[in-house]
C-alpha positions as CSV (number, residue, x, y, z in Angstrom):
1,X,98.5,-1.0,37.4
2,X,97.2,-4.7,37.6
3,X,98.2,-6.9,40.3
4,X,100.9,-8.7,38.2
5,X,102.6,-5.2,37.5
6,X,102.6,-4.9,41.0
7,X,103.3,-8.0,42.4
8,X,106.5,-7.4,39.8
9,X,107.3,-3.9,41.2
10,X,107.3,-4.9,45.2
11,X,109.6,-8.7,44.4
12,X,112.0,-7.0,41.8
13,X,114.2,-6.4,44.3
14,X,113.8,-9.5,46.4
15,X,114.7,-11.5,43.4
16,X,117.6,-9.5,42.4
17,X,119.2,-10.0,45.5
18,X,118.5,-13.8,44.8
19,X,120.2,-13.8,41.7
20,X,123.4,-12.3,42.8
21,X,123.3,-14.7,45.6
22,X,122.9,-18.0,43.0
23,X,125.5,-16.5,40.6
24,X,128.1,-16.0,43.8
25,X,127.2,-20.0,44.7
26,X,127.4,-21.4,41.0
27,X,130.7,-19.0,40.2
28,X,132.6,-20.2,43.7
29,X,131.5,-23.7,42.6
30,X,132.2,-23.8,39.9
31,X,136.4,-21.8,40.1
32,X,136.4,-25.1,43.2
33,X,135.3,-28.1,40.5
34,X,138.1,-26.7,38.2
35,X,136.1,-27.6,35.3
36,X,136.5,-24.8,32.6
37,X,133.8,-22.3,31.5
38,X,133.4,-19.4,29.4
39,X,131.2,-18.1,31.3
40,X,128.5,-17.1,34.0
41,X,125.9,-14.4,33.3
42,X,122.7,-13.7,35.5
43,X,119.6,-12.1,34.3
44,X,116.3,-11.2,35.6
45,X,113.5,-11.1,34.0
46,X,112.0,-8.2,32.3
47,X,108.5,-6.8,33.3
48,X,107.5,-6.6,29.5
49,X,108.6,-10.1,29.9
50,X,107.1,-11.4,32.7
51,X,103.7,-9.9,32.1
52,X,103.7,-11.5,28.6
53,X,104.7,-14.7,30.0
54,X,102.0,-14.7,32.4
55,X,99.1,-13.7,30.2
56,X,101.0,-16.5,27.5
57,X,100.8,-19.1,30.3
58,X,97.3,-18.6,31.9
59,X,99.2,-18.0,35.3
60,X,96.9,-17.9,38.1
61,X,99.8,-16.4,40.4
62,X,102.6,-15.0,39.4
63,X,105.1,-17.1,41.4
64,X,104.5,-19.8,38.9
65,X,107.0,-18.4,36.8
66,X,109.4,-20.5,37.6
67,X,112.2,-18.4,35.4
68,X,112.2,-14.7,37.0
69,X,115.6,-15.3,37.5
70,X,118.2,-16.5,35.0
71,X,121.8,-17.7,35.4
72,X,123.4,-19.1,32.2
73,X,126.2,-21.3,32.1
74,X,128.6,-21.4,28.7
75,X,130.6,-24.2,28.6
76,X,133.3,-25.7,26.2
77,X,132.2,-29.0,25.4
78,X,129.7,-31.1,25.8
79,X,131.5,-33.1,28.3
80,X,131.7,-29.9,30.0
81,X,128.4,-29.1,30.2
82,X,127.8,-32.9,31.9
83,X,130.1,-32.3,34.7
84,X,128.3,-28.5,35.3
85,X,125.3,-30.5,35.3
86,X,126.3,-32.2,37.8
87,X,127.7,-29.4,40.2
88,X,124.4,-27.6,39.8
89,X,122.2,-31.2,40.5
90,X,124.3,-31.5,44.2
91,X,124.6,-27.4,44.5
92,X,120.7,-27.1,45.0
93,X,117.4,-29.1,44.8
94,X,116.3,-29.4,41.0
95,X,112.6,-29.9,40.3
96,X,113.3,-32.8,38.3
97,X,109.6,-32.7,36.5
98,X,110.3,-28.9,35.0
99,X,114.3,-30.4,33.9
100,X,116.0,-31.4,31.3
101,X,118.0,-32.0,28.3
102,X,116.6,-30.6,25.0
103,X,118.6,-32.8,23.0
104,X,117.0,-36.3,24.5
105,X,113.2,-34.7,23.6
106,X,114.1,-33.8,20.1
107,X,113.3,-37.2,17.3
108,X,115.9,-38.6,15.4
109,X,115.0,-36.1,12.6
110,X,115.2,-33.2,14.5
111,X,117.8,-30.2,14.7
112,X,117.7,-27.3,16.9
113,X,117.9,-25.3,19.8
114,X,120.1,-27.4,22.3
115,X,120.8,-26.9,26.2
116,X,120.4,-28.3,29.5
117,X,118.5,-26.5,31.7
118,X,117.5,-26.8,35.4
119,X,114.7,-25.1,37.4
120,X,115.7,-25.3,40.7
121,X,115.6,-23.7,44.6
122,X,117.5,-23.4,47.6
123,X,117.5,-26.6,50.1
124,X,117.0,-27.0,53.4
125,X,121.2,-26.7,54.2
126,X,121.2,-23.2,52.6
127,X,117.8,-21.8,53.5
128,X,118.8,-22.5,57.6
129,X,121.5,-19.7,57.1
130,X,119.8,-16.4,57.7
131,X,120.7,-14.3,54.7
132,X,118.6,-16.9,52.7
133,X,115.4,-17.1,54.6
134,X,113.6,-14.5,52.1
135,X,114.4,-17.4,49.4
136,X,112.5,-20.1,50.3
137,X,110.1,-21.9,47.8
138,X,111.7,-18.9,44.8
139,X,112.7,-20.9,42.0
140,X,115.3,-20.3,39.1
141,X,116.0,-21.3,36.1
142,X,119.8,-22.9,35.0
143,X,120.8,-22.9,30.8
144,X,123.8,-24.4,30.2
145,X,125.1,-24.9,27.0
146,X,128.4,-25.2,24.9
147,X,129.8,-22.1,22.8
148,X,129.0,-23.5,20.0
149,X,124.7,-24.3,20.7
150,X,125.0,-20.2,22.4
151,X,126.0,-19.0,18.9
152,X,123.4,-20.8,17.3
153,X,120.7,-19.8,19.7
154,X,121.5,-15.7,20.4
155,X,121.5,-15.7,16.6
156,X,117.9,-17.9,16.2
157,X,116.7,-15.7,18.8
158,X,118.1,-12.1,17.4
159,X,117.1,-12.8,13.6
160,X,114.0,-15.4,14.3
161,X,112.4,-14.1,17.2
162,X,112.3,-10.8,17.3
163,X,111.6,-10.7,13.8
164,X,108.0,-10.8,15.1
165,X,106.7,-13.6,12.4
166,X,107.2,-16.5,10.5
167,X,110.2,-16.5,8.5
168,X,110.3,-17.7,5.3
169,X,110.7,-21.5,4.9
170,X,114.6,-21.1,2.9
171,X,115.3,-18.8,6.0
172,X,114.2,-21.6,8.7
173,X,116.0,-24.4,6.7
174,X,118.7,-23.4,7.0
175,X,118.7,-22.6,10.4
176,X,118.2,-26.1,11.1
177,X,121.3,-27.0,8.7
178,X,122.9,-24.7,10.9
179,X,122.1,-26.1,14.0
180,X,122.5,-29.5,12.7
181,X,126.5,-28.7,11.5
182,X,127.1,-27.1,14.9
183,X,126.3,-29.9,16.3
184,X,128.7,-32.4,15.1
185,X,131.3,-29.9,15.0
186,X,130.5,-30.0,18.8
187,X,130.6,-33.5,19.3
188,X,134.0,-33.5,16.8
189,X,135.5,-30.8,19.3
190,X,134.4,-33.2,22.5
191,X,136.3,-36.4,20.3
192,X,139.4,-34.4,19.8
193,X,139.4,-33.5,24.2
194,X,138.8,-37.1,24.3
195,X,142.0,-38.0,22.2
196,X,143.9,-34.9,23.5
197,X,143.2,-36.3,27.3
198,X,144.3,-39.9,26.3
199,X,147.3,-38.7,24.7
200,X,148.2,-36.6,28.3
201,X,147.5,-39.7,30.2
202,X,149.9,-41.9,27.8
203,X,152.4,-39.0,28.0
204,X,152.8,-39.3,31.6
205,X,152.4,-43.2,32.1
206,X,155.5,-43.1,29.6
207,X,157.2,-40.1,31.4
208,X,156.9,-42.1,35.1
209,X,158.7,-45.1,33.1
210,X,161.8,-43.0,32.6
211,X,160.9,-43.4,28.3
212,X,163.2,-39.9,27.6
213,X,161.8,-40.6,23.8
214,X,158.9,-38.6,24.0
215,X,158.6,-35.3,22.7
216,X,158.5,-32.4,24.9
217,X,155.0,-31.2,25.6
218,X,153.4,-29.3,29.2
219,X,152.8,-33.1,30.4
220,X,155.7,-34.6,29.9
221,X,157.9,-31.4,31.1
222,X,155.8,-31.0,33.9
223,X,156.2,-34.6,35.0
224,X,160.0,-34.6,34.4
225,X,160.7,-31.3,36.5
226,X,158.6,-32.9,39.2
227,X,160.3,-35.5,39.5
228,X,163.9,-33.5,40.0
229,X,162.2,-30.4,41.5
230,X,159.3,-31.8,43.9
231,X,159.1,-29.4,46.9
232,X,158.1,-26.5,44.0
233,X,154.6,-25.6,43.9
234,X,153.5,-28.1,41.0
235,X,151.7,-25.4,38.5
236,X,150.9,-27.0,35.6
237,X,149.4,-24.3,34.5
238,X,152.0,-22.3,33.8
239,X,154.2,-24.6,31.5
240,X,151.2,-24.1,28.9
241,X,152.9,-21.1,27.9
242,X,154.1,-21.3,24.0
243,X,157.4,-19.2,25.0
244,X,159.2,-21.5,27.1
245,X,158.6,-24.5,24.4
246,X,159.9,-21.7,22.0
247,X,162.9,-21.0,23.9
248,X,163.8,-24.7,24.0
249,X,163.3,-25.7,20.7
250,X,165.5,-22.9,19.8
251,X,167.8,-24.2,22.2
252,X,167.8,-27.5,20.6
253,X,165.7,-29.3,23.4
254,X,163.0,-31.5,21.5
255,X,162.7,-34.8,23.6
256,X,162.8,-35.9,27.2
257,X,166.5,-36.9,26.3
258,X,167.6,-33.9,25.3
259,X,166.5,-32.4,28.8
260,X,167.8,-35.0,30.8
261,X,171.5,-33.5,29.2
262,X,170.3,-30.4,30.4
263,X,169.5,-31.2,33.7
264,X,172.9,-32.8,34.7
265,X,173.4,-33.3,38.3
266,X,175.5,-30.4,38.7
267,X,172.7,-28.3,37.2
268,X,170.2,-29.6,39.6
269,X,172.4,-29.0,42.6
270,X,173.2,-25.0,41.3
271,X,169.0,-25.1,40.8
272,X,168.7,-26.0,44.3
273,X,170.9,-23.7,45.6
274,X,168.9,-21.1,43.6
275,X,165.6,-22.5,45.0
276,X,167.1,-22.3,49.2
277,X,168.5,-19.2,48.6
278,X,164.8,-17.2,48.1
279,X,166.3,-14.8,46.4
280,X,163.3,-13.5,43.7
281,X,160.0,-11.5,45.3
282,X,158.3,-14.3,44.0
283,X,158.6,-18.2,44.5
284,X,160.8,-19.7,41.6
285,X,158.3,-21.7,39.2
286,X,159.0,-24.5,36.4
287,X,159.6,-22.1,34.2
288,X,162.2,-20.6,35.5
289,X,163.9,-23.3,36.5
290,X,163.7,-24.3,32.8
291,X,165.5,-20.9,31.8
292,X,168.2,-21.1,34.4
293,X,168.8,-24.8,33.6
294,X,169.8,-23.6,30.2
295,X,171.9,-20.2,31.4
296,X,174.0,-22.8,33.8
297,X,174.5,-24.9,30.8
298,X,175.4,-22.0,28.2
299,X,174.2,-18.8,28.9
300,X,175.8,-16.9,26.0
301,X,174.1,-19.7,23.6
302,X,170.8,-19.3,25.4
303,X,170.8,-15.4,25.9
304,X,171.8,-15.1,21.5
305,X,169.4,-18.4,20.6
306,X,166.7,-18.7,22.8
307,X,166.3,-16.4,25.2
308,X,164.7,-13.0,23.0
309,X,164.2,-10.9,25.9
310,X,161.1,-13.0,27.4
311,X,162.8,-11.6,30.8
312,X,164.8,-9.0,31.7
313,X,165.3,-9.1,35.3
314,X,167.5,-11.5,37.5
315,X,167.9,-11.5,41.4
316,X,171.5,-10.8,42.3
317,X,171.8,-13.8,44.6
318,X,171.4,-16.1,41.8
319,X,174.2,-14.1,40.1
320,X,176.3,-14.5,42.7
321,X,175.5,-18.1,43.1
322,X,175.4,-18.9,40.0
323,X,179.3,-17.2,39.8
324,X,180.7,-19.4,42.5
325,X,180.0,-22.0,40.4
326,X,181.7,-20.5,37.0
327,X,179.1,-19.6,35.9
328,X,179.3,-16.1,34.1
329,X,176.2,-13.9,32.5
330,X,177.5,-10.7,30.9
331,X,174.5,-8.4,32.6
332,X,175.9,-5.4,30.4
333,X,176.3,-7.0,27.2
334,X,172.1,-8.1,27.2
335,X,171.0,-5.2,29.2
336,X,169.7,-7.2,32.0
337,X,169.2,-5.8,35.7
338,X,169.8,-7.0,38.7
339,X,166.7,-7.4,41.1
């Protein structure tokens, strides 16, 4: 065994343990940033690998492979893939002179393998904590890259690579047409989360002027129930569900207007009764508060129109609450329990 075998064989586990410990920091991080990803994979390298590396590179030691361990980051747009940047540049000290983005190297003529990658290490305010002491001076290497430039590269590397030669020039042509088509379909997909963003933010400047024109969409409902509903937990998330814009367009809600009616201020007093009264297992939500809105209006249109068995359980309390005030839901008739 030469001394790079076993230099690999005594540090494999060593740098395992480092990678699970840069993939926990990158993945808590990262859920805290809220910026979306597809995903978080960590990797090390190979034996077969790393020996070929170092015989490729002319490494004197072996600890100047600077990419034993892996972590790749897919984003879903390029914008994306900034931001990430960005968490990983303040999460750990990047060796700015081994950095960088493929795409700025590449001449104006030039299509191809795209990413941003990092090699980087633990700083001082990590390495102090005593789980991290066997770290110092290991380095790592950071890809991040959109869906789109992953495609393109697992498929290069697959079908190119491992192909063992030189493909044929039609093959490698159209590679690059490849790569070049993903990439403005890329920077297309970034305009249109532009233009979708600017749209949200218009949404809600109009919704906080009280313009009821606007059509119904998870901004603009989730501003509007705010503002009559603001001690509820304010999960946006949740109003991005297709059903509940289902159920009130076959109710015949379309615009802010058309809510407004359904929210009298009868409505939103019965609703708040509902909300004191704590009577499901779970904190009431915007949806919900949606569904009842249009039972208190007319549940017999809403449980024939809309409602198409998206739920089948009620808490009782609201049944009896919703009964003092005249309100009547035949529980038999739709086969709804009580909970």
């Amino acid at each position: 065994m030469d001394a790079n075998s076993k230099w690999y064989e005594n540090n494999k586990d060593l740098y395992l343990k480092f990678k699970n410990s840069i993939q926990e920091i990158i993945e808590r991080n990262m859920d805290a940033s809220e910026v979306p990803y597809q995903s978080i994979e960590g990797r090390l390298k190979t034996k077969e690998s790393f020996l070929e590396k170092c015989v490729r590179k002319s490494y004197n030691q072996p600890t100047e492979a600077m990419d034993i361990v892996g972590i790749r980051i897919i984003a879903y747009t390029l914008a994306d893939v900034k931001k990430i940047g960005e968490i990983i540049t303040s999460t750990f000290r990047v060796d700015k002179d081994n950095s960088g983005d493929k795409s700025a190297k590449m001449d104006a003529n030039q299509v191809g393998y795209l990413s941003v990658h990092y090699i980087a290490e633990y700083g001082e305010d990590r390495l102090v904590l005593n789980e991290n002491t066997v770290f110092k001076n290991l380095k790592f290497e950071i890809q991040i890259r959109t869906i789109l430039q992953h495609a393109w590269a697992e498929i290069e590397h697959d079908k190119g690579y491992k192909f063992g030669g030189k493909l044929p020039n039609e093959i490698g042509r159209r590679f690059s047409l490849a790569a070049g088509v993903l990439e403005m379909v890329d920077r297309e997909f970034q305009n249109l989360s532009d233009e979708i963003d600017r749209h949200s933010k218009n949404i809600k400047i109009e919704a906080d002027r009280g313009n009821l024109s606007i059509p119904i969409d998870s901004k603009s409902l989730y501003q509007y129930i705010s503002s009559k509903f603001g001690e509820i937990e304010k999960t946006e998330g949740s109003l991005r569900s297709q059903k509940i814009f289902k159920e009130l367009h076959l109710y015949g809600i379309e615009i802010l207007s058309d809510l407004d009616e359904l929210f009298s201020d009868s409505s939103v007093e019965i609703i708040h009764s509902l909300i004191a009264s704590k009577g499901a297992k779970s904190d009431i939500n915007f949806v919900s508060i949606i569904r009842y809105a249009m039972l208190i209006d007319d549940a017999e249109k809403y449980l024939d129109t809309a409602w198409n068995r998206s739920w089948s359980g009620i808490p009782k309390i609201y049944v009896n609450i919703m009964k003092e005030n005249n309100i009547d839901i035949n529980l038999s008739k739709y086969k709804i329990s009580l909970i």
